[in-house]
KEKE-3310 file (N, C-alpha, C; in steps of 0.2 Angstrom, whole numbers, plus 5000, padded with zeros to 4 digits):
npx = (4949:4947:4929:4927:4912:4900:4906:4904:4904:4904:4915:4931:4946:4962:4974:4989:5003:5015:5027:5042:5037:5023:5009:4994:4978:4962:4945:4930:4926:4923:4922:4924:4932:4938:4950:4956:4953:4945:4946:4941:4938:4933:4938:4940:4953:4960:4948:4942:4934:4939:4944:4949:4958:4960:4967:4970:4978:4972:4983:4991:4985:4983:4975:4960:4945:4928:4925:4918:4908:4913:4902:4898:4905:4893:4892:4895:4883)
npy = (4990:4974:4965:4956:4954:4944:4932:4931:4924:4912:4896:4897:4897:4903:4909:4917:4931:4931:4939:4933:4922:4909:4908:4896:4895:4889:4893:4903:4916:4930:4944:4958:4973:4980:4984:4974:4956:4945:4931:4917:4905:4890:4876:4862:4858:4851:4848:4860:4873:4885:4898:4904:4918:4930:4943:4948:4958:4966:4967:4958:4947:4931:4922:4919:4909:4899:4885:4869:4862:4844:4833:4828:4811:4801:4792:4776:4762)
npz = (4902:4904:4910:4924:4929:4926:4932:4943:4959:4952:4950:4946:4936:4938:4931:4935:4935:4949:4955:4945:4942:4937:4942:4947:4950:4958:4962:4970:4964:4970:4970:4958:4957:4948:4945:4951:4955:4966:4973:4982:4993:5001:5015:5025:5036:5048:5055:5057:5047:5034:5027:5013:5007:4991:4982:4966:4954:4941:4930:4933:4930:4918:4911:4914:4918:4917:4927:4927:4941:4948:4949:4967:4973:4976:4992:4997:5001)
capx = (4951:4940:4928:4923:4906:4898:4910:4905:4899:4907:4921:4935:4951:4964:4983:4991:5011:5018:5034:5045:5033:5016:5004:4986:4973:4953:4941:4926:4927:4921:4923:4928:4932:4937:4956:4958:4948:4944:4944:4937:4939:4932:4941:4942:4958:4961:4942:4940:4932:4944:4944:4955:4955:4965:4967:4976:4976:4970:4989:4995:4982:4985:4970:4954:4942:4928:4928:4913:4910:4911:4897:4903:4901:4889:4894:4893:4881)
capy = (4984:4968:4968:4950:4951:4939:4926:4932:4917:4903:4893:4899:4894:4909:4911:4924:4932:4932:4940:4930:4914:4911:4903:4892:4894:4886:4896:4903:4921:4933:4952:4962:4977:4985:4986:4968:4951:4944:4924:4916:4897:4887:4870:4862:4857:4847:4847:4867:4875:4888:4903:4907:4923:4931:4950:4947:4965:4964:4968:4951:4940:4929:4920:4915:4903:4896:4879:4866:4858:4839:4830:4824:4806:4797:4787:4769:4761)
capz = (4905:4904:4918:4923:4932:4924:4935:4950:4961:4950:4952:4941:4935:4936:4930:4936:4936:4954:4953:4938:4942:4935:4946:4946:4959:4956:4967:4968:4961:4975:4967:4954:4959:4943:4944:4956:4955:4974:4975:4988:4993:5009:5017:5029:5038:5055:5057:5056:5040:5036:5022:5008:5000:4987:4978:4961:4949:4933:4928:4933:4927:4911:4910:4918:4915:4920:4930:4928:4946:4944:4953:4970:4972:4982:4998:4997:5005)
cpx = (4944:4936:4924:4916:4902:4902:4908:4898:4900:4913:4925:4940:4957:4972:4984:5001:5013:5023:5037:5040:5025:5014:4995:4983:4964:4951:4934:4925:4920:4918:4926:4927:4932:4946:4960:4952:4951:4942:4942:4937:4940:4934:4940:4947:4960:4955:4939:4940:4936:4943:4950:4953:4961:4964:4971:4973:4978:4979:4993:4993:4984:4982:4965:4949:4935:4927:4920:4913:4908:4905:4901:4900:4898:4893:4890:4889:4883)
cpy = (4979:4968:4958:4949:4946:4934:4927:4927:4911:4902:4894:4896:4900:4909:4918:4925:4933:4933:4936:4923:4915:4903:4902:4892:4893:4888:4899:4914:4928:4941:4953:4968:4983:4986:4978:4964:4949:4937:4922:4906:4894:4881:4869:4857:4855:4848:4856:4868:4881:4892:4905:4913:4928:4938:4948:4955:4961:4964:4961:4945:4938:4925:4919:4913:4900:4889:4876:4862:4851:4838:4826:4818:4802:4793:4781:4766:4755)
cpz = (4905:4909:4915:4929:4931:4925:4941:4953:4958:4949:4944:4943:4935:4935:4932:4936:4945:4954:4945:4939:4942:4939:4944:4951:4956:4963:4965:4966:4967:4973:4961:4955:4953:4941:4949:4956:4962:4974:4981:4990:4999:5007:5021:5031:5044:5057:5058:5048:5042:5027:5019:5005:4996:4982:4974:4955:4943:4928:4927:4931:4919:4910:4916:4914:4919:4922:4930:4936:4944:4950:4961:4972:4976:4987:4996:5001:5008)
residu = (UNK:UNK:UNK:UNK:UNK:UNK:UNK:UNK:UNK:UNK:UNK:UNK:UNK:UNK:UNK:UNK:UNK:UNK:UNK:UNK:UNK:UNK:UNK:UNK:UNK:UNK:UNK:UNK:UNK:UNK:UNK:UNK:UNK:UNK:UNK:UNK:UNK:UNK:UNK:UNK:UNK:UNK:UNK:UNK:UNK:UNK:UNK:UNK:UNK:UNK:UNK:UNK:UNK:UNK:UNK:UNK:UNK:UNK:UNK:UNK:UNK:UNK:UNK:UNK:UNK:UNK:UNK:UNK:UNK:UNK:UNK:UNK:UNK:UNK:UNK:UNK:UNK)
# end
């Protein structure tokens, strides 16, 4: 099995199969376990910062990638 440590800590891009439907989720790549990759992704949402986290086994992925962050852009003065 491929091991992806060398993502661990940067914003990845990840395909995965969920049942018969293939889904897209951009996060920041938290673990690799060895048989499950562990995303990770902070928000916030009604003024509360709030945690996304997600197990997908290696069985289900169909790509990953990773993700350059763009620059975020200044406030106007």
């Amino acid at each position: 099995m491929p091991s992806f440590t060398y993502l661990i800590g940067k914003r990845v891009e990840v395909n995965y199969r969920a049942a018969d439907i293939h889904v897209s989720v951009t996060a920041t790549l938290a673990c690799d376990s060895g048989d499950h990759i562990h995303l990770e992704d902070r928000f916030i949402q009604s003024g509360r910062e709030n945690t996304l986290r997600i197990a997908i086994p290696y069985s289900a992925l169909l790509r990953i990638r990773e993700v350059l962050r763009q620059p975020e852009p200044s406030p106007a003065a």
